[in-house]
MIDOSE-1310 file (N, C-alpha, C; in nm, 2 decimals, decimal comma, always signed):
residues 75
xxxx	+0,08/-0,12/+0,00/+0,00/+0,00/+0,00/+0,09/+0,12/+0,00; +0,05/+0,21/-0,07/+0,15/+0,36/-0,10/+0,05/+0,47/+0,00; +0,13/+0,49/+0,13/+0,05/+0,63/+0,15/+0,10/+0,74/+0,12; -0,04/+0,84/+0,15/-0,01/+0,93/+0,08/-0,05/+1,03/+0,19
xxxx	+0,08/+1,09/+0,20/+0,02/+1,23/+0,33/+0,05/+1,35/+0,29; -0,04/+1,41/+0,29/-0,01/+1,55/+0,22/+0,05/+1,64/+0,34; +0,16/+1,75/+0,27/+0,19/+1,80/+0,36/+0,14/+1,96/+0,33; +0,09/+2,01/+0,46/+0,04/+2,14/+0,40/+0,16/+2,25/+0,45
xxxx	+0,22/+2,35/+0,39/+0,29/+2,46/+0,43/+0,23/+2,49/+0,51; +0,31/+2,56/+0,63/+0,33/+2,62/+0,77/+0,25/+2,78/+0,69; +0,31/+2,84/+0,63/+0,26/+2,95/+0,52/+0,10/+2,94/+0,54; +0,03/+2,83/+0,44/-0,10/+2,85/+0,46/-0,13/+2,85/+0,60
xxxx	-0,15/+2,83/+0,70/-0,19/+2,81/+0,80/-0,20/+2,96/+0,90; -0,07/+3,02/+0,82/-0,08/+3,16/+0,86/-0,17/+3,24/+0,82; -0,17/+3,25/+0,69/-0,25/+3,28/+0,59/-0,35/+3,27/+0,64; -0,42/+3,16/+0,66/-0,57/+3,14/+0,71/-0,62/+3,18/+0,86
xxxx	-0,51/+3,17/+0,93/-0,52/+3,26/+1,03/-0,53/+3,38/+1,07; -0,42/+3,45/+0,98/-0,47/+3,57/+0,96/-0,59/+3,60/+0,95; -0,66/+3,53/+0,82/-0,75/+3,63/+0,78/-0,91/+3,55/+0,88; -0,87/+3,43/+0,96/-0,97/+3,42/+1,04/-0,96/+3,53/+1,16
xxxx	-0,87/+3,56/+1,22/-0,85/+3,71/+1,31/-0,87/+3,81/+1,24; -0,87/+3,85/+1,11/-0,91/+3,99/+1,06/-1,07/+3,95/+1,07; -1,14/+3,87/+1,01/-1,19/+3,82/+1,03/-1,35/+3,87/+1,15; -1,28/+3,80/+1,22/-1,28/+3,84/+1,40/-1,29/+3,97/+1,42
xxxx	-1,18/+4,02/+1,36/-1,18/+4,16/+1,44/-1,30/+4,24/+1,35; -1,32/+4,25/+1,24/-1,39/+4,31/+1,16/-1,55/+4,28/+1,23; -1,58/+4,19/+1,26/-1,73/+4,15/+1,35/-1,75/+4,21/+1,45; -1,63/+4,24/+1,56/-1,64/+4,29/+1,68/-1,60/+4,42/+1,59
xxxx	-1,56/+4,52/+1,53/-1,55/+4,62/+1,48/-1,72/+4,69/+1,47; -1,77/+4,57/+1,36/-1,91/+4,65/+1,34/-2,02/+4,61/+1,42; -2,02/+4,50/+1,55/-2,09/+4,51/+1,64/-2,07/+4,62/+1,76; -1,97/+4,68/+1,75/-1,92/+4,79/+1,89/-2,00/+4,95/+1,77
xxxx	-1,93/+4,93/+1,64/-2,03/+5,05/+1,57/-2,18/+5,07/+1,60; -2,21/+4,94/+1,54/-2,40/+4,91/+1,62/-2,41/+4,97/+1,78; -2,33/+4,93/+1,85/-2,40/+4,91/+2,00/-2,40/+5,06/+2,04; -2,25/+5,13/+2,00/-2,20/+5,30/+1,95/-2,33/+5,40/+1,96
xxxx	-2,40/+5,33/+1,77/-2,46/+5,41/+1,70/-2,62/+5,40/+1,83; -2,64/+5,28/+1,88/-2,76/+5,27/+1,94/-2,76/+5,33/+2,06; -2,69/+5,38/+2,14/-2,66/+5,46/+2,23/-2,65/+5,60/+2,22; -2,65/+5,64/+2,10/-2,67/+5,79/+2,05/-2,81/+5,82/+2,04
xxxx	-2,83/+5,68/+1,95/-2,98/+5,77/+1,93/-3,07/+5,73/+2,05; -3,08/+5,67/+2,16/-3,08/+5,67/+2,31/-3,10/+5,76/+2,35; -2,96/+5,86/+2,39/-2,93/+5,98/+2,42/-2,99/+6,11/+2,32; -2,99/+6,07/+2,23/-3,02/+6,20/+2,16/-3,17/+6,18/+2,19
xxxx	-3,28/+6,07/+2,22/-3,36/+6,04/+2,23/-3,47/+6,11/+2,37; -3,34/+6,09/+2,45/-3,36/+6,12/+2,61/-3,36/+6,28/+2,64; -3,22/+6,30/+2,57/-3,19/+6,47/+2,54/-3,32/+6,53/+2,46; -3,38/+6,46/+2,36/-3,50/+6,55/+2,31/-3,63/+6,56/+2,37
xxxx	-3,68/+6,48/+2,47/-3,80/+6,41/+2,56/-3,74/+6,51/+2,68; -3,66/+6,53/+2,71/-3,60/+6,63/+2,82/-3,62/+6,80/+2,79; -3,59/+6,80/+2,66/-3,61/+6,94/+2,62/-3,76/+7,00/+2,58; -3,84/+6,90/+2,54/-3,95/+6,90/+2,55/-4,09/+6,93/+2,69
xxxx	-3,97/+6,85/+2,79/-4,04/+6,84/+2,93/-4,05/+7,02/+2,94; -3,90/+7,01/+2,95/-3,89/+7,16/+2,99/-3,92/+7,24/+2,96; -3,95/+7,28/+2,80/-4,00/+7,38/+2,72/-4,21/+7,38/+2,80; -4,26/+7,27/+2,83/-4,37/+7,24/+2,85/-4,38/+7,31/+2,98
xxxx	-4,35/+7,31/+3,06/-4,29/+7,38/+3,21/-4,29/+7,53/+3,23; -4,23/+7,56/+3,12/-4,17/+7,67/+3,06/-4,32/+7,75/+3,05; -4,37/+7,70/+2,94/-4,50/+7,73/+2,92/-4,63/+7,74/+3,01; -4,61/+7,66/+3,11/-4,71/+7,62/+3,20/-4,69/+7,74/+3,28
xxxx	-4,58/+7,81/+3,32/-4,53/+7,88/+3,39/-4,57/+8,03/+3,33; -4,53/+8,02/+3,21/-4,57/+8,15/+3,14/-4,72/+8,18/+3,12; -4,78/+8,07/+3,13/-4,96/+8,08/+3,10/-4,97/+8,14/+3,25; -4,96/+8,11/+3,34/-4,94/+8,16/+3,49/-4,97/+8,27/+3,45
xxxx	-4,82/+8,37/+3,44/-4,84/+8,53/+3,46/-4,90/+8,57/+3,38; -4,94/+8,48/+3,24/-5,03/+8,58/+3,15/-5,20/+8,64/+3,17; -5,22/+8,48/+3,28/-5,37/+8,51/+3,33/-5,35/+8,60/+3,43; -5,27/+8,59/+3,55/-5,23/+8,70/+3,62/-5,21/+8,82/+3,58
xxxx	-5,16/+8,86/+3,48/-5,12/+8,99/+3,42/-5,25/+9,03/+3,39; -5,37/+8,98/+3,28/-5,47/+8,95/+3,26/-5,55/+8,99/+3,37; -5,61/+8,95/+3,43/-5,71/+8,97/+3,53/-5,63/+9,14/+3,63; -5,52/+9,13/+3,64/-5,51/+9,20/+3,71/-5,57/+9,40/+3,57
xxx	-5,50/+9,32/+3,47/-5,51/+9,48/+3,39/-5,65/+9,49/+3,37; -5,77/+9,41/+3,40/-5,91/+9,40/+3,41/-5,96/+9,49/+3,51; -5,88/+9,47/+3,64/-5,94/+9,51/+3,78/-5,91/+9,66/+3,73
């Protein structure tokens, strides 16, 4: 019987390694961009629901003196 073992270069092995860790890294690259990008629009989300609160407040407060101002330029 003739065997036959192939021998593979040390070379490939790197090769393929490499590009299984570039690989790698390129996945965790564009899953940390995702988690990044969904944390902005979170915050920008929070930051605009905040500015709204306040602007509402704002107004509540200003309707105040206008009835006040109001009634009083009546009397």
């Amino acid at each position: 019987m003739v065997e036959s073992t192939i021998q593979i270069p040390t070379s490939v092995y790197i090769i393929v390694g490499t590009l299984v860790i570039a690989n790698i890294g390129t996945i965790l690259t564009i899953l940390t961009f995702i988690f990044k990008g969904g944390m902005f629009v979170a915050e920008t989300r929070g930051g605009i629901t905040d500015a709204k609160e306040t602007g509402v407040r704002a107004h509540k407060r200003i309707d105040k003196f206008e009835k006040q101002s109001l009634t009083e330029g009546e009397a």
